[in-house]
C-alpha positions as CSV (number, residue, x, y, z in Angstrom):
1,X,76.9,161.1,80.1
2,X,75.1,157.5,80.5
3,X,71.7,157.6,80.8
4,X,70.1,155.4,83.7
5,X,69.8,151.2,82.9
6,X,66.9,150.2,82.5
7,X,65.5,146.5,83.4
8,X,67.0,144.4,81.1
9,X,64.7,141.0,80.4
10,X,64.9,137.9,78.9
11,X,63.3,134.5,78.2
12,X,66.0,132.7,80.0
13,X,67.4,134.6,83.2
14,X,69.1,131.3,84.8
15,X,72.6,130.4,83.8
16,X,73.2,128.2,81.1
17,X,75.2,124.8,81.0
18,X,78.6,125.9,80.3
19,X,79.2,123.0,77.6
20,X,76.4,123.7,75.1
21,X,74.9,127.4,75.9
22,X,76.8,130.5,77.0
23,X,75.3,133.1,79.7
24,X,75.1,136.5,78.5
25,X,75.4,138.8,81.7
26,X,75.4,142.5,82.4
27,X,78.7,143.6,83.2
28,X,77.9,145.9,85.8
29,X,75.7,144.0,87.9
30,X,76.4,140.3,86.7
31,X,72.6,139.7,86.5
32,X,72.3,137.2,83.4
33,X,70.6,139.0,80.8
34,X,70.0,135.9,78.0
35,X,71.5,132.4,77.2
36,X,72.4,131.3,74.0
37,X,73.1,127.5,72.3
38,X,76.7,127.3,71.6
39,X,77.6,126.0,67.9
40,X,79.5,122.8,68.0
41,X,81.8,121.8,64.5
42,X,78.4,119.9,63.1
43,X,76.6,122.9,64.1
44,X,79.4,125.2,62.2
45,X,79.3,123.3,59.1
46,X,75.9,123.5,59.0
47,X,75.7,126.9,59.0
48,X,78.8,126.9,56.2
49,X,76.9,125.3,54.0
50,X,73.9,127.0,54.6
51,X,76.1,129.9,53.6
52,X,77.5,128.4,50.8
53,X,74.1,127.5,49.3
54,X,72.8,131.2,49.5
55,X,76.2,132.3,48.3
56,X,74.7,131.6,44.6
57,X,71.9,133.9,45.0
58,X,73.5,136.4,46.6
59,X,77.2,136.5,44.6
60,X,74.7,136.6,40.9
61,X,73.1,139.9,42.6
62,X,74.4,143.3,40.5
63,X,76.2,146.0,42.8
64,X,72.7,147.8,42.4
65,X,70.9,145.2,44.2
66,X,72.9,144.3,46.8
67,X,73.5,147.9,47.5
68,X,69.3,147.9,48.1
69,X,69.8,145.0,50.4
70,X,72.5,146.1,52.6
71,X,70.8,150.2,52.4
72,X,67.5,148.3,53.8
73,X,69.4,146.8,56.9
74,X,70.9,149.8,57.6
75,X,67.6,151.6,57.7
76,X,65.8,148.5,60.2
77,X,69.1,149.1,62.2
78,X,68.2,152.5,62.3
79,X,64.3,152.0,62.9
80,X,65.7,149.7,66.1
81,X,68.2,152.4,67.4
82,X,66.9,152.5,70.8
83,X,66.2,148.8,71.2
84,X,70.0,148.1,70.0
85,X,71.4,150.8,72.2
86,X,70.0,149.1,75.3
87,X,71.3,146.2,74.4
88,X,74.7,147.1,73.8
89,X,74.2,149.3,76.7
90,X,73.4,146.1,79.0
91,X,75.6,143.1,77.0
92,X,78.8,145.8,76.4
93,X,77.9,148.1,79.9
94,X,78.9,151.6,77.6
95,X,76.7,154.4,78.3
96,X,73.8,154.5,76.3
97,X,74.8,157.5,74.7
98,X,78.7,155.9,73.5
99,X,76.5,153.3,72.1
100,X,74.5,155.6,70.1
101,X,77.7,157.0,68.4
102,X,79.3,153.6,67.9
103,X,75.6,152.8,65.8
104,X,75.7,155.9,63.7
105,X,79.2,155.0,62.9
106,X,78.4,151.4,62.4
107,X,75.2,152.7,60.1
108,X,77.7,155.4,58.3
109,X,80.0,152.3,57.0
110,X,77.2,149.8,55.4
111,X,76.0,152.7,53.4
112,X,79.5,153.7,52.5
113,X,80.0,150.1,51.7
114,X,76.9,149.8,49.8
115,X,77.4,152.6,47.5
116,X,81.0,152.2,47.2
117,X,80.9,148.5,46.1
118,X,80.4,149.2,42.4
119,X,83.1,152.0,42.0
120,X,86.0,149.7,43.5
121,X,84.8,146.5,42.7
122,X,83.1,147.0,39.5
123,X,84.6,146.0,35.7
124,X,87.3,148.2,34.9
125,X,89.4,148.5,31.4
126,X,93.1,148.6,31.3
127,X,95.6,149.7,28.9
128,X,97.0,146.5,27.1
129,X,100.7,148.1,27.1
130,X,102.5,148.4,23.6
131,X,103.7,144.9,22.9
132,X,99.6,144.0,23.2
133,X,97.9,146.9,21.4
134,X,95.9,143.6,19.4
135,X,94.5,143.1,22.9
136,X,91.6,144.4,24.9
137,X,92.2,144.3,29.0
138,X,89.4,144.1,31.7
139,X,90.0,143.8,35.7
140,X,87.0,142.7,37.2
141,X,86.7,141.4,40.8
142,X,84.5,138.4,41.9
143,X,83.1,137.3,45.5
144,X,85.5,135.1,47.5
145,X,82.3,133.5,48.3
146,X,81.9,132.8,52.2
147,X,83.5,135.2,54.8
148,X,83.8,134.1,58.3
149,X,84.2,136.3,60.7
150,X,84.9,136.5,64.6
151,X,83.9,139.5,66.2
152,X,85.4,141.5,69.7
153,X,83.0,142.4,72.5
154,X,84.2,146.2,72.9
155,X,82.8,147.3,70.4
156,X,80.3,144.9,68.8
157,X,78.5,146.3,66.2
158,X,81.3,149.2,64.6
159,X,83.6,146.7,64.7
160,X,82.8,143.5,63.1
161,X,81.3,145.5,60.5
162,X,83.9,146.3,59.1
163,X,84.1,143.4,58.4
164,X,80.5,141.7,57.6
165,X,79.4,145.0,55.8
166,X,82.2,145.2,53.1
167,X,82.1,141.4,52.5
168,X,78.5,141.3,51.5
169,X,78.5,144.5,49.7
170,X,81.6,142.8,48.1
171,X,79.5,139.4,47.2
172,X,79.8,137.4,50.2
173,X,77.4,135.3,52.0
174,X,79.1,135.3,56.2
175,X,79.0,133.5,59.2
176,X,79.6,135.6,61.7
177,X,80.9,134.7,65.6
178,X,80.4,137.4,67.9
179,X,82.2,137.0,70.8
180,X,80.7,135.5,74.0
181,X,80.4,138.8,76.1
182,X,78.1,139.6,72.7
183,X,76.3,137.4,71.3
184,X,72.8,139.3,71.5
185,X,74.0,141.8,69.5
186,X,75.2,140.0,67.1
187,X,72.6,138.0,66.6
188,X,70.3,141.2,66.9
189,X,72.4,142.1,63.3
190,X,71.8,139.3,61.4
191,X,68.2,138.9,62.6
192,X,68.1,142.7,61.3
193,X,69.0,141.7,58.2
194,X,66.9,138.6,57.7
195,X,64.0,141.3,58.8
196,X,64.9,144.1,56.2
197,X,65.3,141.3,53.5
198,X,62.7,138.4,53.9
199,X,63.1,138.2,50.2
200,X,66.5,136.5,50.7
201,X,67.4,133.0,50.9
202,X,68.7,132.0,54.5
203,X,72.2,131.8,55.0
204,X,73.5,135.5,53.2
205,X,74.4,136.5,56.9
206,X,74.4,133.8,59.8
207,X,75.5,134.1,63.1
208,X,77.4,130.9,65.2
209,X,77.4,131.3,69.2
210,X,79.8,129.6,71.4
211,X,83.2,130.7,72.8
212,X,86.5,129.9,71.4
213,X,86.4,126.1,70.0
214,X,83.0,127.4,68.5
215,X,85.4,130.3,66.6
216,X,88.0,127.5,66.1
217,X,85.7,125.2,64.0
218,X,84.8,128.2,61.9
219,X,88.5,128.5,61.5
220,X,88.8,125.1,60.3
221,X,85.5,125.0,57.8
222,X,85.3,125.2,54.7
223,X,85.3,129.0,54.1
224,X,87.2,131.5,51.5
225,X,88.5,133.5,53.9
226,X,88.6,134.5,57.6
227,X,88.4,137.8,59.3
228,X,89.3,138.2,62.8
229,X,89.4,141.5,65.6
230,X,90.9,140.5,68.8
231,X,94.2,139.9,70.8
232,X,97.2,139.8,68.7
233,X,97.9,135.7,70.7
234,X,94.3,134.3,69.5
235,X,95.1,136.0,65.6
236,X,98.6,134.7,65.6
237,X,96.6,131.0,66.9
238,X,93.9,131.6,63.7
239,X,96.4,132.6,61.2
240,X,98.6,129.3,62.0
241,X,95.0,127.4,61.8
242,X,94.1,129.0,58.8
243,X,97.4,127.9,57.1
244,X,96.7,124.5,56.9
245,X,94.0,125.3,54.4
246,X,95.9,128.5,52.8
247,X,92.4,129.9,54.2
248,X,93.1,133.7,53.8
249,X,93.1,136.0,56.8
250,X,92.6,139.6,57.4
251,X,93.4,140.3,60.9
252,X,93.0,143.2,63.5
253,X,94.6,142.6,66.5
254,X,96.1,145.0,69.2
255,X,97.3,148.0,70.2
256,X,99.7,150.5,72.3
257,X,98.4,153.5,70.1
258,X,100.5,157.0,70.9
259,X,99.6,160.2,70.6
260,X,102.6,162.9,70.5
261,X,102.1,166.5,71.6
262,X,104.6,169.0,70.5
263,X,105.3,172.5,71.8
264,X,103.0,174.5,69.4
265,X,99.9,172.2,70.1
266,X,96.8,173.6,71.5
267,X,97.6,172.3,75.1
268,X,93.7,172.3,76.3
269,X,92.4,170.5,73.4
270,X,95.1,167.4,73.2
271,X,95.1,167.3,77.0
272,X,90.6,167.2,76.5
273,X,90.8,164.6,73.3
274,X,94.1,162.5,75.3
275,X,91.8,162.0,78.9
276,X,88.8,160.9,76.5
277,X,90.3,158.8,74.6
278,X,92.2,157.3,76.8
279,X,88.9,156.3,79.4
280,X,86.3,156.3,77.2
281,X,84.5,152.6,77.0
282,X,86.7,151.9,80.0
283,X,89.5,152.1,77.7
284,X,88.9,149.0,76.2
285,X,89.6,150.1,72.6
286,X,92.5,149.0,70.2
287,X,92.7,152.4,69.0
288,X,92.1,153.4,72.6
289,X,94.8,156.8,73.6
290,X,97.7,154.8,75.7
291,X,100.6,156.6,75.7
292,X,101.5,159.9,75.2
293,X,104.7,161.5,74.7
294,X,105.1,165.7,75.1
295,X,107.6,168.0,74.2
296,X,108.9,169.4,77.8
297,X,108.3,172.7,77.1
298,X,104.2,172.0,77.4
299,X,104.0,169.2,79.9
300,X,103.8,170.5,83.1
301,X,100.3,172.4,81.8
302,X,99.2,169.1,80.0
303,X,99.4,166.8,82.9
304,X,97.7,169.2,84.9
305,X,95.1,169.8,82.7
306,X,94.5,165.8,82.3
307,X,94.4,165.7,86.0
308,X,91.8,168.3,86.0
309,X,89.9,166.7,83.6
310,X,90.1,163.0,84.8
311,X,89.3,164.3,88.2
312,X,86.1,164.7,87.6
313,X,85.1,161.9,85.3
314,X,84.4,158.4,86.8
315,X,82.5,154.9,86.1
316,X,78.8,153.6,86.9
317,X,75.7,152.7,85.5
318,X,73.9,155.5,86.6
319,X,72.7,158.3,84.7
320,X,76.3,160.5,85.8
321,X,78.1,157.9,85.1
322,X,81.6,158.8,82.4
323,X,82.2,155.2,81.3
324,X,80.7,151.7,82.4
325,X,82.3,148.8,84.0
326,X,85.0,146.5,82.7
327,X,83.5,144.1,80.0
328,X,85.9,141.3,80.4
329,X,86.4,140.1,84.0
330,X,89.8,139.0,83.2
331,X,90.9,142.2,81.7
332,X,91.2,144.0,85.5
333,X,93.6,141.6,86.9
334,X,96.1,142.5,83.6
335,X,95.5,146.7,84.1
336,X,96.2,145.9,88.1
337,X,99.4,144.1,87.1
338,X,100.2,147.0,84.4
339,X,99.8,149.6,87.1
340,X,101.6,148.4,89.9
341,X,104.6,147.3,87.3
342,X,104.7,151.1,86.0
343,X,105.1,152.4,89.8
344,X,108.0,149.7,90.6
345,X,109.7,150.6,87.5
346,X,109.9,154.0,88.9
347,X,106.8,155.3,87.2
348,X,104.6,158.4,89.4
349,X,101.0,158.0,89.6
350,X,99.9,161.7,89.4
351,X,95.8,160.6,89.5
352,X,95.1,156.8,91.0
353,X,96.8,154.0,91.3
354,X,96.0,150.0,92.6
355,X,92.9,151.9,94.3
356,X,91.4,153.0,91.0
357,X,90.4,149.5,90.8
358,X,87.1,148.5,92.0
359,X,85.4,145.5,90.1
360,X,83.6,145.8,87.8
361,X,84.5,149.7,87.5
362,X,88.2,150.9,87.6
363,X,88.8,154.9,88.0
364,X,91.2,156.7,85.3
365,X,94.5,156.4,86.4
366,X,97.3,158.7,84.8
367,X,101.1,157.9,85.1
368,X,104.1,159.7,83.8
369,X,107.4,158.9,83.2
370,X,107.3,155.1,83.3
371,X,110.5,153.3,82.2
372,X,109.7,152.2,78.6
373,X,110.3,148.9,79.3
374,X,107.4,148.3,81.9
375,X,104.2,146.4,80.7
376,X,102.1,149.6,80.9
377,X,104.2,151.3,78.2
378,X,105.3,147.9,76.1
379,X,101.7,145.6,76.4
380,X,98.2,146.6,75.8
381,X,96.8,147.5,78.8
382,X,93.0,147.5,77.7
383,X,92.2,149.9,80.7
384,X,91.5,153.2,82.0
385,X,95.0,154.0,82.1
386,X,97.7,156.2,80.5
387,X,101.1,156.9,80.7
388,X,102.5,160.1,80.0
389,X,106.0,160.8,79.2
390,X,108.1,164.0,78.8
391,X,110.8,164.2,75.5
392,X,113.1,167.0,75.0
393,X,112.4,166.7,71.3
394,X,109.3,165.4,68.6
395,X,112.5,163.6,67.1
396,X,112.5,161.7,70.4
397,X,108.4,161.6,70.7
398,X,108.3,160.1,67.4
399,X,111.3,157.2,68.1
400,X,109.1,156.0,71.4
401,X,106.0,155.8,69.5
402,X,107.7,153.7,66.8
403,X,109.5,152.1,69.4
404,X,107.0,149.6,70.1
405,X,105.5,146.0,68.5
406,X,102.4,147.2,67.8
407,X,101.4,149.6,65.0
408,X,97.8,150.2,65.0
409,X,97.1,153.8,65.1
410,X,97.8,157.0,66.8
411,X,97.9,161.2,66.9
412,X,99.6,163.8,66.6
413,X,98.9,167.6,68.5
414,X,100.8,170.7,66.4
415,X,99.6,173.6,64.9
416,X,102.2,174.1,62.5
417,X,104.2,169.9,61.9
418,X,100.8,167.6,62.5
419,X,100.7,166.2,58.8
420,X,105.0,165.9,58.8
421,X,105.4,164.4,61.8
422,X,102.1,161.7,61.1
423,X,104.3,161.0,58.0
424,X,106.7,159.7,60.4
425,X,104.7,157.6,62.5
426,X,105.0,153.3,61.7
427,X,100.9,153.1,61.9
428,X,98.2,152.3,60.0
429,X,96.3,155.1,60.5
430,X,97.1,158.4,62.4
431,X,94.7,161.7,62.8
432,X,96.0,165.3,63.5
433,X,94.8,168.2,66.2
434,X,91.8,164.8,67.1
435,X,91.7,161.5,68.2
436,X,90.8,158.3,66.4
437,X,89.1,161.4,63.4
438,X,89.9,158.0,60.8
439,X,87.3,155.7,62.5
440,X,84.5,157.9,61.1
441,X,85.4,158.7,57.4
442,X,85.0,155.4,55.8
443,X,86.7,155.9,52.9
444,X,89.7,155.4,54.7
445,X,91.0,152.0,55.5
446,X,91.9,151.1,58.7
447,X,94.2,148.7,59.9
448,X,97.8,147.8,61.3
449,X,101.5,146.7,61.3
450,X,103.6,144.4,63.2
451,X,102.0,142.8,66.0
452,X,98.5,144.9,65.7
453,X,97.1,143.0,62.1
454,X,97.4,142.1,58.8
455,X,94.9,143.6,55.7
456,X,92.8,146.5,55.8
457,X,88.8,147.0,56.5
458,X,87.1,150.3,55.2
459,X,87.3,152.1,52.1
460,X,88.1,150.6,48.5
461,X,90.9,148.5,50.4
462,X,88.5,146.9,52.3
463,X,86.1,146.2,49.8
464,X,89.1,144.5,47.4
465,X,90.0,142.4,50.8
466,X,86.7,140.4,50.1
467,X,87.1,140.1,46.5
468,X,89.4,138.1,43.9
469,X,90.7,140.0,41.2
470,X,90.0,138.3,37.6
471,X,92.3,139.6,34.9
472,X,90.8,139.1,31.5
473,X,92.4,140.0,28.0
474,X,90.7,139.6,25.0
475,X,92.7,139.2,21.5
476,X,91.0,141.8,19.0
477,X,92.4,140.7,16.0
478,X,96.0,138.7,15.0
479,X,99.4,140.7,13.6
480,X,100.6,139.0,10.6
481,X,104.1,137.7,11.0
482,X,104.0,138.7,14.9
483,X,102.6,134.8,16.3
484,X,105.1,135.2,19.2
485,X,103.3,132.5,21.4
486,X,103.4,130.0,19.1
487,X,106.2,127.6,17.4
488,X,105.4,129.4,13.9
489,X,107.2,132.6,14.8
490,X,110.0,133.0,11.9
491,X,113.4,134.3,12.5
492,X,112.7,137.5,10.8
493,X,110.2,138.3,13.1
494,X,113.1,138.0,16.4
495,X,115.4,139.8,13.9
496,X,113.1,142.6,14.2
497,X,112.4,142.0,18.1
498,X,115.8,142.5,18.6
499,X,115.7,146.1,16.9
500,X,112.9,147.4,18.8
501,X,113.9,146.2,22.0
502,X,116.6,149.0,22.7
503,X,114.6,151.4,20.1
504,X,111.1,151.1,22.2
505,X,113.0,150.7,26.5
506,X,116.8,152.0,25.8
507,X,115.3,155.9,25.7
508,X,114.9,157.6,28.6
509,X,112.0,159.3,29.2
């Protein structure tokens, strides 16, 4: 449960000049909570090459040390818990205990990260093959050198460090841009890190404020490689950008994530994991429970037990409070229009409905058997919602789920099929008998296909995102008579190439 909001203040409580600083407001009670100077391009090259000078010192740091550097952040992070918790409580409007977890989790990853770096980055010796036994191999990894990355506001500290975490423990300096509904906490992380590491030149991890031309000029500097969580529109808008340089991206964009329940699933804990993640943070979450498909069998006892559930939980700011308000003003008018398109398209609101919706706080709404082709099953809805639909088979659960543009994650309820039928699933990441179970092990990378991303963050895969690979072979010593890159080779030599060739690959083996 939230626990009550506290008075929130600030140096600046008046709201700020739209064209050079943004208003940071609570959510809940649109009181203006802090204003910040919004980055214009000179601003945003500044802070590049800020970035790019401290990119020497930090990139000729050994795994070791950089390990110590990013361990010490995580430990002021940890020191600050309470102070960062009310603000993410206040900027974000989560309960203070949902931003707790998303902290630990967010704390759990840069020590992963940290320790990690060395095993998947570090030097590594590989065989030289047969035809270059004179060689020695090596595969070692080097930093891209500056990471820019642009943050989401739902969940602003988790999320982007997936991100800034992996890149500096990788060798990267960043310049992060959190997004405008917040930019304190994002510039409570880097001032974390300055704190934990006054030691450090300026510039290892920056932060750039401003709304979307602010994330454009970032786009558009000179940076190795961009990383981007946000709507799939504004990632297809960065990757085109980005192209004009051949600027890499590593994008995380949207989501319709499923979950499938078949017959032999434990009915009262899908239908308790579905209604939480489906509401939880208002339901703005990419990985957030959105549809659910059920073998028929079970679902007239797991709607009713998500009605049960969902009955009883609703929005605030107070202390009883489930989930907090909407964080992006515009994001209620798109569930409204999601709703009322799932009951014209002959969809049956079994818990709300259009009168779930009361700005800033919208009520869980459940809604079974919507036509497929309606926005709340096809878009992201971003909202309190869910849609439930009965299949007379997990053959027919698992076409709906894959039925769809998006490709981010999902579940999967069985006791005795979880682990075959997640095999089946066209996601990036998929947990069994729990919900979203991947976002906490951070050895796993996460990330999606078709319209919800491109690259991966967490684990070894998302430490090798923020690296180049450097292949290096080493001659050892010269074969007499076998100078085959060179215009010296002798016809005796190919004579005998031309004998081994079938002796050495024409054997099966």
């Amino acid at each position: 449960m939230a626990k009550r909001r506290s008075t929130v203040t600030s140096n600046d409580t008046k709201p700020a000049d739209h064209d050079t600083a943004l208003t940071s407001v609570d959510p809940a009670t649109g009181e203006v909570i802090g204003t910040h100077v919004i980055a214009d391009d000179a601003a945003v090259a500044a802070a590049v090459a800020q970035a790019r000078a401290a990119a020497a010192t930090w990139g000729a740091l050994c795994f070791d040390e950089r390990r110590t550097h990013l361990l010490r952040w995580a430990s002021k992070l940890a020191q600050k818990s309470d102070e960062v918790c009310e603000l993410i409580h206040t900027e974000n409007g989560k309960p203070l205990d949902d931003a707790l977890l998303e902290l630990m989790l967010s704390l759990e990853h840069i020590s992963w990260a940290a320790k990690h770096a060395k095993k998947a980055l570090g030097p590594k010796r590989i065989s030289p093959g047969s035809l270059s036994s004179n060689y020695s191999a090596r595969l070692e990894h080097r930093p891209l050198g500056i990471v820019g990355v642009i943050g989401p506001w739902n969940y602003p500290v988790y999320t982007p460090n997936g991100s800034i975490a992996y890149a500096l423990a990788a060798g990267n300096t960043v310049v992060f841009k959190p997004s405008e509904y917040a930019t304190g906490v994002g510039n409570f992380l880097a001032d974390a890190f300055a704190e934990a590491n006054p030691e450090l030149p300026e510039g290892v991890f920056v932060t750039i404020n401003g709304y979307g031309a602010t994330g454009a000029a970032l786009v558009r500097a000179d940076i190795d490689k961009i990383a981007f969580t946000g709507s799939t529109a504004t990632g297809k808008r960065i990757m085109a950008a980005a192209g004009e340089k051949l600027t890499p991206v590593l994008l995380e964009c949207g989501g319709k994530d499923a979950v499938i329940v078949a017959a032999d699933a434990d009915i009262k804990a899908a239908a308790d994991a579905v209604a939480w993640a489906a509401t939880v943070n208002s339901g703005q979450a990419c990985t957030g429970v959105e549809r659910v498909y059920v073998e028929r069998s079970v679902s007239d006892a797991f709607i009713s037990e998500i009605k049960r559930i969902l009955t009883d939980v609703r929005p605030g700011s107070d202390n009883k409070a489930s989930y907090g308000p909407m964080t992006m003003p515009s994001q209620i008018d798109i569930v409204r229009r999601h709703i009322e398109d799932a009951l014209k398209n002959g969809g049956t609101a079994v818990l709300g409905g259009p009168e779930s919706i009361k700005a800033p706080f919208i009520e869980p709404v459940v809604l079974v058997d919507v036509d497929e082709d309606s926005e709340a099953v096809a878009e992201e809805t971003f909202g309190p919602t869910v849609t439930i639909r009965t299949v007379d088979s997990v053959d027919e659960a698992v076409e709906l789920a894959n039925k769809s543009k998006y490709g981010l994650s999902s579940a999967v309820y069985s006791k005795k099929n979880g682990l075959n039928i997640a095999r089946r699933l066209r996601v990036g990441a998929t947990s069994v008998n729990s919900v979203l179970g991947f976002a906490a092990i951070p050895g796993l990378p996460f990330g999606g296909v078709g319209d919800s991303g491109i690259g991966r963050i967490h684990g070894e895969p998302g430490l090798r995102e923020f690296a180049r690979p450097h292949s290096i072979a080493v001659q050892r010593f010269t074969v007499p008579g076998m100078a085959l890159a060179s215009y010296t080779r002798t016809d005796s030599t190919m004579k005998l190439l031309r004998k081994l060739v079938p002796f050495v690959y024409g054997r099966r083996k």
